[in-house]
N, C-alpha and C positions, 0 to 999 in steps of 0.2 A: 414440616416433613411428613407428618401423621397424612395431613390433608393430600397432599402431592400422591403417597404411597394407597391412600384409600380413591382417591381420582383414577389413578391407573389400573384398581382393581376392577373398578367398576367399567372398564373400557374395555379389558381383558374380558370378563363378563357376559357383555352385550355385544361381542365376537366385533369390534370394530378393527379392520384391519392398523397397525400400526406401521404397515412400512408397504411400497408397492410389492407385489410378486409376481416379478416376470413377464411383463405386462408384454403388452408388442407394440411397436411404434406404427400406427399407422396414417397415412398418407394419402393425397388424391389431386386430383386438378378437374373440377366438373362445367362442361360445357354442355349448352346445347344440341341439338341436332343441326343448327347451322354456324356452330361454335361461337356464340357468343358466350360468353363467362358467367356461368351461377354468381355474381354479384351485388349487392350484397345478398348472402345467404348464410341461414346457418345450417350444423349439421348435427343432429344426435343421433346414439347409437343406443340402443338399451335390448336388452336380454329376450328372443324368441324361444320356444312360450314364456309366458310370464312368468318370472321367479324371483321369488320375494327376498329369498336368505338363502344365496348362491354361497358357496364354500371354495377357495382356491388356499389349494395347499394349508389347510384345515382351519382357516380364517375365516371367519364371516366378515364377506367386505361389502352389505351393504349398510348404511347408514341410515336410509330413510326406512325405517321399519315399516312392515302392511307395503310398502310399492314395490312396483315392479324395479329390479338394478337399471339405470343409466346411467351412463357413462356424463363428466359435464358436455355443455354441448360446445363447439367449433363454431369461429366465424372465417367465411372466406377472406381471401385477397381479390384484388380486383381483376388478377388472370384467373378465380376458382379456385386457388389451391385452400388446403388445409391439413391439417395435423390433429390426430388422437392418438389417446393413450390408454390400452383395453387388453385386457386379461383373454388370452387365449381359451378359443372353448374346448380344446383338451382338458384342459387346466381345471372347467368349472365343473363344481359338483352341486344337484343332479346333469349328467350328462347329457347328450340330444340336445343341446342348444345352439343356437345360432346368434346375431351380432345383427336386427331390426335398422338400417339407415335412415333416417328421415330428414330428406333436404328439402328447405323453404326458402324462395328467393322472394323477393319482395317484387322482383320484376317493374318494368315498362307500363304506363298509365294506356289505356286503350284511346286512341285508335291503333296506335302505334305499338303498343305492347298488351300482351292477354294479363297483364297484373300479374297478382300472387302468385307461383306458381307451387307444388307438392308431390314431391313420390317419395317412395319408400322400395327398401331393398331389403333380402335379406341374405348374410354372407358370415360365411364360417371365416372367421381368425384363425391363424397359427402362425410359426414363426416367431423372430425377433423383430423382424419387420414386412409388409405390408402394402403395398398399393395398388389402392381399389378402387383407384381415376376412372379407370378403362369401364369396369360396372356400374359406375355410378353413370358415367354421361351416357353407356348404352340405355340406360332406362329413363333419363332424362326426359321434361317436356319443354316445348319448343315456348321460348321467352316473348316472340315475337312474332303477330301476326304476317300472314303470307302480303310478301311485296314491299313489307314495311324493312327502311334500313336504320332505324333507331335501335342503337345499342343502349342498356341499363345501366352500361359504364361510362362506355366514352361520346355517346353522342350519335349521330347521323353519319354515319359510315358512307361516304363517299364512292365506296368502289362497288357498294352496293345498291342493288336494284330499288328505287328509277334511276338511280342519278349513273350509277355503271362506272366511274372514272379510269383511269388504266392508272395513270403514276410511272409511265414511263420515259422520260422525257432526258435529256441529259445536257449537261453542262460542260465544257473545255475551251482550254485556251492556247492552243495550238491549232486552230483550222487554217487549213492552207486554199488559195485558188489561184488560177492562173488563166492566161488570157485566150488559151487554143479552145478550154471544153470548158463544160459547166459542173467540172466534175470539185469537188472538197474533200480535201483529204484530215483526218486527225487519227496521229497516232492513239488519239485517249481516248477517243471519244465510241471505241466499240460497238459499231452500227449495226443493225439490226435490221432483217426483212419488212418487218413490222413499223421502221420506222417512216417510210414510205406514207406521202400526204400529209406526211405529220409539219409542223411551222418549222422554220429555221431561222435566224438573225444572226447576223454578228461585227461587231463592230471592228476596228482598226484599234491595237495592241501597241503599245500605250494611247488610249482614247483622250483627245484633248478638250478643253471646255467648248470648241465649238462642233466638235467631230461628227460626222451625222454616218447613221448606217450604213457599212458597206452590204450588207447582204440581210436581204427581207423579203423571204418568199417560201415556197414549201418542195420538200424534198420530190422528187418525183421519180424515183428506182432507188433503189440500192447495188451496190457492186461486190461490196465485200465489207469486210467490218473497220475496215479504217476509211472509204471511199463508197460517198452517195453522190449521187447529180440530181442537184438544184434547178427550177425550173426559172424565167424570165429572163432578164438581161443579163451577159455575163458580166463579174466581178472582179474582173480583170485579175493583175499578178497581185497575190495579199498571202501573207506569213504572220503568222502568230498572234490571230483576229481571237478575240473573244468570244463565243457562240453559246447558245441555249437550242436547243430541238423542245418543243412542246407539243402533245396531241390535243387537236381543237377540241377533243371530246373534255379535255379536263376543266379547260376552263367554265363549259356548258354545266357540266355535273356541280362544279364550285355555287356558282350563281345560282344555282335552285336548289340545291340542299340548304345555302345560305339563306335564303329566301324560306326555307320553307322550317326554317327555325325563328327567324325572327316573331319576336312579338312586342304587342301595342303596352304590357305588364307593366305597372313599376317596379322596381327591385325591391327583392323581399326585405322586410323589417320590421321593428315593433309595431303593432294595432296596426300592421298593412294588410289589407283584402287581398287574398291570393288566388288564381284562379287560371288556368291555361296557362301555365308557366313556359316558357321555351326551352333552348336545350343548347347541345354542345354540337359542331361541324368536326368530325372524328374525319382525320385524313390517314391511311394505316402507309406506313413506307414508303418515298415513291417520290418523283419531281413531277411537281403539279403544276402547269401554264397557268395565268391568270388574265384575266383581258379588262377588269376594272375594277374600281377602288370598292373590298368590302367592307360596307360601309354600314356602321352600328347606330346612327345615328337618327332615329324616328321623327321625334317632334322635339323636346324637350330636354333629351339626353339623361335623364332620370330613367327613360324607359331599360327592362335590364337585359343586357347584354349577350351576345351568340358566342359564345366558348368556340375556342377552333384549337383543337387540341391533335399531335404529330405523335410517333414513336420514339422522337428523339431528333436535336437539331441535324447529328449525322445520319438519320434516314429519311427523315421526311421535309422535303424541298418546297417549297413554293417560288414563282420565279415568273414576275411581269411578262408581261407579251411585248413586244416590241411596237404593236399597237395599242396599246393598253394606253386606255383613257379613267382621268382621274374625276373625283366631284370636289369639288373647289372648297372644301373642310382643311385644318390640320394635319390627318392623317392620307397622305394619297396612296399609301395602298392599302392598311389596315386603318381605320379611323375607327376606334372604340369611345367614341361621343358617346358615353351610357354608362348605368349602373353593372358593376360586377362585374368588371372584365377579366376575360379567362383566358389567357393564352398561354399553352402549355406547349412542350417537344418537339418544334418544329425551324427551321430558318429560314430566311427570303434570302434571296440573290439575285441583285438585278445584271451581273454579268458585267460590269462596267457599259451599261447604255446611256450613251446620254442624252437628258432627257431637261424641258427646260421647263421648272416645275415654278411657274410663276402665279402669283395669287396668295390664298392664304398658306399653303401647307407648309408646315413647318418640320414634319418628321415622315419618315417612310411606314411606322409602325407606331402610333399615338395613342395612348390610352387618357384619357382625360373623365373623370368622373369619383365616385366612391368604390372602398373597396376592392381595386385595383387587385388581380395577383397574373400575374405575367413571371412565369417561371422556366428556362433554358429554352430561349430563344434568342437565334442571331441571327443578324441583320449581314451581308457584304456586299460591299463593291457597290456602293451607290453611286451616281454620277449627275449629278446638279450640274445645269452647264450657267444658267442666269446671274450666278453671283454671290448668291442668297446662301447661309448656311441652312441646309435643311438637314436633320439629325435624322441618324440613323433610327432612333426608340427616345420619345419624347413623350415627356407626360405636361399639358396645357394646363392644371389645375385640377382640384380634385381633392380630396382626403382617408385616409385609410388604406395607402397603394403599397405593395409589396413587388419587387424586382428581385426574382432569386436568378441570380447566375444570368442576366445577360450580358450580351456578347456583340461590339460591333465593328469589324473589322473592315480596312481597305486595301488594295494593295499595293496604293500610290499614282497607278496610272490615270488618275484623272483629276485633271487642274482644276475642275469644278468645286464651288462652296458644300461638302461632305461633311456633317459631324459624326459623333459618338453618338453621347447621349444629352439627352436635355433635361432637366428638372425645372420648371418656370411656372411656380406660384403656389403648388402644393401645398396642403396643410396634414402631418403627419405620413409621411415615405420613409420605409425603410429598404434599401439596396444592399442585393448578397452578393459576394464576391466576384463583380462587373469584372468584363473584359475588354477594354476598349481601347483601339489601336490604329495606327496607319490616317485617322482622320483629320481634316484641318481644322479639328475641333474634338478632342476625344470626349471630354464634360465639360458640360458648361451648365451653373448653378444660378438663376437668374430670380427675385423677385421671390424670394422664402420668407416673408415674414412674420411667421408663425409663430416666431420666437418667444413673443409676449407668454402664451399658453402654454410654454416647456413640449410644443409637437413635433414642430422643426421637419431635417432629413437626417436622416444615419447613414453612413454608407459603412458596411462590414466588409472589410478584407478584398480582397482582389486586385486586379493589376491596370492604374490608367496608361496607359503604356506609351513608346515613343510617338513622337510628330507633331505634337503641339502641346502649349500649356493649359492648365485644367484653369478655371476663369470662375470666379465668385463674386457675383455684386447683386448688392441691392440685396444680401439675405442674412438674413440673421438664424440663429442657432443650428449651424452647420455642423456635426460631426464626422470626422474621419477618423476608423477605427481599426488600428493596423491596416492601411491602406499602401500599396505601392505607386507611388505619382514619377514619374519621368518627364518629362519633356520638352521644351523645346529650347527656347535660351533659357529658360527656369521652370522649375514643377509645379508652381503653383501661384496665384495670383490671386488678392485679395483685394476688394472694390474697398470704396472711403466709406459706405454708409454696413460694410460686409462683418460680422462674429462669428469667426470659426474655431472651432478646438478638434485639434489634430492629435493624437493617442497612440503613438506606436507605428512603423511600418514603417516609411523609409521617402521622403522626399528630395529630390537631383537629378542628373544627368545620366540617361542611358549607359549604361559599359560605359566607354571610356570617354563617349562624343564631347565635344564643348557646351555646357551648361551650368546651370546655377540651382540655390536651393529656392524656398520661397521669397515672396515679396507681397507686401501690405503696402498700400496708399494712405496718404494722410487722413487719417478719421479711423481706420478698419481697423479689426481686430484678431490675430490670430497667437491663440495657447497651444501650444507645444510641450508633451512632454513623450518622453523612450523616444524619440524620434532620431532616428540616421540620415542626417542631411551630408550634401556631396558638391563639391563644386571642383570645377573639371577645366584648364587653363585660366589663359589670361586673363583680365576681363572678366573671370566667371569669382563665385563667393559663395558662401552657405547662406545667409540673411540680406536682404534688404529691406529694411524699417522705413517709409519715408518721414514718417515722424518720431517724436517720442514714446513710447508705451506702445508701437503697433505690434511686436510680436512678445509676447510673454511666454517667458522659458522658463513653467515648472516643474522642472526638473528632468535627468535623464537624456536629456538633449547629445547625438554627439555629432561634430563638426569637422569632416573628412575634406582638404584640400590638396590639389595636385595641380603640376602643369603650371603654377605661376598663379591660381587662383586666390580668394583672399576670404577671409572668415567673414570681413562685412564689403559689402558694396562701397561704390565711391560715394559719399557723403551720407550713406547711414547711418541711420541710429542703432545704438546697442539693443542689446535684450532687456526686458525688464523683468523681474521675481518680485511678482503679485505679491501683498498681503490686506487681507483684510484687516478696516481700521480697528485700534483696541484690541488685535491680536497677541497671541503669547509667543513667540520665537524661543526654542530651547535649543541652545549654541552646544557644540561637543565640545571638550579638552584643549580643541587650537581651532583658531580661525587661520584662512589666509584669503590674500586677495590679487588679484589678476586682471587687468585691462591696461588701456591708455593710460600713461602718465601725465599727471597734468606739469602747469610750467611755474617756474619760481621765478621771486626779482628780488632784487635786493637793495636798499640805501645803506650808508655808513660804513661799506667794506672798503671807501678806498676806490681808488684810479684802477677801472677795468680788472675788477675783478673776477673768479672763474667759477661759474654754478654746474654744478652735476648734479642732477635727479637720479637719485639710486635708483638702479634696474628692479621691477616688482611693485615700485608705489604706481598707487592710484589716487582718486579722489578723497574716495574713504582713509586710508592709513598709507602714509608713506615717510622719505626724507630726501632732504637736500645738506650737500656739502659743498660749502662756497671756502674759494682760497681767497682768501684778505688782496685785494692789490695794494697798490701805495698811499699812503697816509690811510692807513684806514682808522674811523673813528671809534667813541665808545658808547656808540649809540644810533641806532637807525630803524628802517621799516622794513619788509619783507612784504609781499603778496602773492599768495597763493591762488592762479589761477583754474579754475578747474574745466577739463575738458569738455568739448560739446558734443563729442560720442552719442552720448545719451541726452541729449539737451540740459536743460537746466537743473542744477543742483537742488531737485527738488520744488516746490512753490512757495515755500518762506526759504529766510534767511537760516544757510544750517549753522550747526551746532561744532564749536571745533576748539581742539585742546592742542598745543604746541608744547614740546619742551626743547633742550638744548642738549646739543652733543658736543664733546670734547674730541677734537680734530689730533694734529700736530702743534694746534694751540690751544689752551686750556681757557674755561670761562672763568672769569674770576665768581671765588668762591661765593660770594654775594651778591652776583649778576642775577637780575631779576627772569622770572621765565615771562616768557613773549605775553603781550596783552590782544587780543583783537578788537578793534576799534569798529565799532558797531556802525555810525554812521558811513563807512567806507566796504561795509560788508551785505554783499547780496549773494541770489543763487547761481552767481556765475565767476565770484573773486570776493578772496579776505584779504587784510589788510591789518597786521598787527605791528606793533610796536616790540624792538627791545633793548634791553639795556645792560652793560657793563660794567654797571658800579664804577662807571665816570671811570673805568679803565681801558685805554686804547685799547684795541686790537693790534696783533703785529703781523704787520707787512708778510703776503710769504705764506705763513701759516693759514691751518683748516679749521672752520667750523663749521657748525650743522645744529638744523633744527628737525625733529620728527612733528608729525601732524596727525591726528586721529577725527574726522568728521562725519556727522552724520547728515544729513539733507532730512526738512520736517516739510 
């Protein structure tokens, strides 16, 4: 206490302030003169003129003795903002002082950016709060040299000079035409002077797998904001066509900004030679045409990767050309073959075109590589007309990949092979709460067998939602982690050679539709526990096991049936509750038990006599009560067959204790308890003997045997 009370004297003492006073909050957002974002920068503030041992409210609040007071220093955000905390200069004694700003951005590499950049301000505080945004970017200096559209945040600014892009393109699916003019009408689609020259397309609503363009060519006037006139052949009578409008400058701006980031680099890493690094393709809000596949792919696919980072999947569009040619890779409109793929804020929409994507591609958006982060980007309305499932966001292999929050939706009208998403051969993926929906294919997990090295995939929360079943084969150490699975005749489907462990979240049938819970093939493996499984009519079931042991239930499992559905499929097997071997089980106060019952037989009761299996037995523990019929003897056999639910009673011969119950006929008092006859006993039926003490049984009358077994 002595120590504490002389520590605080000495604080008191050497005027160190002990509590704030009245400080004022202030605040800024600092850009450049062509608003790009002080990013990263920081910001100090310290005391003009210098004053060493400044006084507020009779405190000495500096702490570094002999220097001049500053304040700690601020880092920005990547829009420039930031936040201080500074004692008003009314407040400070000697008086005449001002609040010195000094911001340092670390800036853009030259050619492209002047580097470092530095100024300094000087501005009186007062108030409880403060902001000094507006003085700060007035004095600002320019991050980037003249012409250059590299941003020190987000990349190659597209809409800036050379590349110039507009982003004003638009999407609807109500366009009308008819057979007198060449005029298109859409109530949505709010046309614009501007839009004039710009591409048009659009297809026939519901588009089929073979359906080919009704309309491909470019606006040529405008009339008013629901109706423009199209130029060449007319399009005869058509209602509620699918369309994109795109300006050809966007696509131009695309391909050379793209181009003019890529590089020959390997991707950064330990002992790697660094040198002329590339950068990111910044698209700011906007529906951007595209005319071919941006393609990441150099020599090697080691080389690293061109970022194309949006505002947001609902601002910033990207959206095929309807002549859009692909390069014959995985990815036919993003192919991120490379190191470090970056795809950030942005969605594709190819408008339901259909398109017959034959060759290698497998995905519309593929990342394949290391280090993967592909974060709120969605993929809609793809349209495969050849057959082939090609995924919406697919990853070809690769290790260290991150999917936060993507998203790949349909909207049904096209009979063409559509998926979700695809995972096929990765080594350590981890996916954030996916959205994938409407495809003929929402997941599908192919060829993970990473499992050996504990790398696997995770997939965290989100929704695989209705139109088809999620598909697992060939992978091992699969997790699903509170996961919503819905779909189509069952949620989930589990290959022979497949180990998945499911944890939470909810696998069945859409609302109310007719469907089932999961199902595993013979060999696979799926653990389940918290899990809300649902089966939804006839026909339909919460489990289908095709063998023994394929789905293991530990613990928490629950099993929701309706409509005439059934807890297991037709000729399923049970669940099975893992333990590891030479484990300890610690049992509560009661046990009880629940499943099939298996079936009894009897000798020595006598001329047709009558077996009832008490309601509740099982394999494990149950009883039988047989009525004696005519002549019945004082001695015979019983067997205990046990069901094939679950297959076999175990892999040896189990372990099993009988006794005897007194009916309406009593066993005589020296009736031996039942024996089980070991050569007649395997893991599928026992076979015991009992006896009477050479006393008949009588006619009529009831007795019973209990059974308790275990399977070894």
């Amino acid at each position: 206490m002595k120590k504490i009370l002389f520590s605080l004297a000495i604080l008191l003492a050497t005027g160190v302030s002990l509590s704030a006073q009245n400080p004022t909050a202030v605040s800024g957002t600092i850009t450049d003169p062509s608003l790009v974002p002080y990013f990263p920068a920081t910001v100090t503030a310290c005391l003009t003129p210098v004053t060493t041992d400044p006084i507020v409210n009779g405190q000495h609040v500096n702490q570094q003795i002999g220097r001049n007071y500053c304040a700690p220093l601020a880092n920005t955000t990547q829009t420039g903002f930031f936040t201080l905390s500074l004692f008003p200069n009314s407040a400070i004694t000697p008086g005449g002082t001002q609040w010195q700003f000094t911001v340092t951005a670390a800036g853009a590499a030259p050619p492209a950016g002047k580097g470092s950049q530095t100024f300094q301000v000087n501005i009186t505080i007062s108030g409880t709060s403060q902001d000094v945004g507006a003085t700060l970017t007035a004095a600002s200096l320019a991050l980037l040299n003249a012409g250059s559209s590299v941003s020190p945040v987000l990349g190659v600014n597209i809409k800036l000079a050379p590349y110039n892009a507009v982003g004003d393109g638009k999407v609807f699916w109500d366009g009308v035409t008819n057979a007198g003019n060449n005029q298109l009408t859409s109530a949505t689609a709010i046309f614009a002077a501007t839009d004039v020259a710009h591409n048009i397309s659009c297809v026939n609503a519901p588009a089929s797998g073979s359906a080919a363009s009704a309309l491909n060519t470019t606006i040529t006037s405008f009339v008013n904001a629901t109706t423009v006139v199209y130029g060449g052949a007319n399009a005869g009578n058509k209602t509620l066509m699918a369309c994109k409008v795109t300006n050809p400058i966007d696509s131009t701006a695309i391909a050379a900004a793209f181009m003019a980031c890529k590089t020959s680099n390997i991707l950064v890493g330990s002992q790697t030679p660094l040198s002329g690094l590339g950068c990111n393709l910044y698209a700011p809000a906007g529906i951007y045409g595209v005319n071919a596949t941006i393609d990441n792919l150099i020599v090697s696919g080691n080389e690293a990767c061109v970022g194309i980072v949006g505002d947001g999947f609902n601002k910033t569009v990207l959206v095929p050309e309807a002549t859009f040619t692909y390069t014959n890779h995985p990815g036919w409109f993003i192919n991120d073959r490379c190191g470090g793929a970056y795809l950030h804020d942005f969605a594709v929409t190819d408008v339901s075109t259909p398109r017959n994507l034959g060759g290698v591609p497998t995905g519309m958006v593929v990342t394949t590589g290391t280090n993967v982060d592909l974060r709120n980007v969605a993929v809609y309305d793809q349209c495969n007309t050849n057959g082939a499932n090609i995924y919406a966001i697919d990853s070809d292999g690769g290790s260290n990949l991150v999917w936060d929050r993507p998203q790949a939706v349909n909207n049904g009208n096209c009979s063409g092979g559509n998926g979700g998403a695809q995972v096929n051969g990765v080594s350590s993926m981890d996916i954030y709460s996916p959205f994938l929906s409407n495809t003929k294919q929402n997941l599908n997990v192919v060829n993970q067998l990473s499992g050996s090295t504990g790398s696997g995939l995770r997939i965290w929360g989100g929704v695989i939602d209705e139109g088809s079943v999620t598909f697992i084969t060939n992978s091992v150490d699969v997790w699903l982690n509170g996961v919503t699975l819905t779909g189509g005749a069952n949620c989930l489907s589990v290959g022979a050679t497949s180990s998945v462990w499911m944890s939470g979240g909810y696998c069945g049938t859409f609302g109310g539709n007719t469907g089932s819970g999961p199902t595993v093939a013979s060999g696979g493996k799926l653990r389940m526990t918290e899990v809300s499984v649902n089966g939804v009519n006839a026909g339909s079931y919460c489990y289908n096991s095709v063998a023994a042991g394929g789905i293991l239930d530990l613990g928490g499992n629950n099993c929701t049936v309706s409509g005439g559905a059934t807890i297991y499929n037709a000729g399923s097997f049970g669940l099975t509750f893992p333990l590891t071997t030479d484990s300890i089980t610690q049992l509560g106060g009661r046990q009880t038990v629940a499943g099939t019952a298996p079936t009894f037989a009897v000798t020595g009761f006598g001329t047709s006599p009558t077996i009832t299996v008490q309601t509740g037995s099982t394999d494990a523990a149950g009883a039988a009560i047989i009525t004696a019929g005519t002549t019945p003897g004082s001695s015979g056999t019983f067997t205990l067959t046990f069901t094939t639910v679950s297959g076999a009673y175990g892999t040896n011969k189990p372990v099993c204790t009988f006794t005897l119950i007194d009916g309406t006929g009593a066993w005589n008092a020296l009736a031996q308890e039942p024996r089980a006859v070991d050569a007649s006993t395997s893991t599928t039926s026992i076979l015991a003997n009992w006896n009477d003490n050479s006393v008949a049984l009588t006619a009529g009358s009831t007795y019973g045997f209990n059974w308790s077994c275990y399977g070894k």
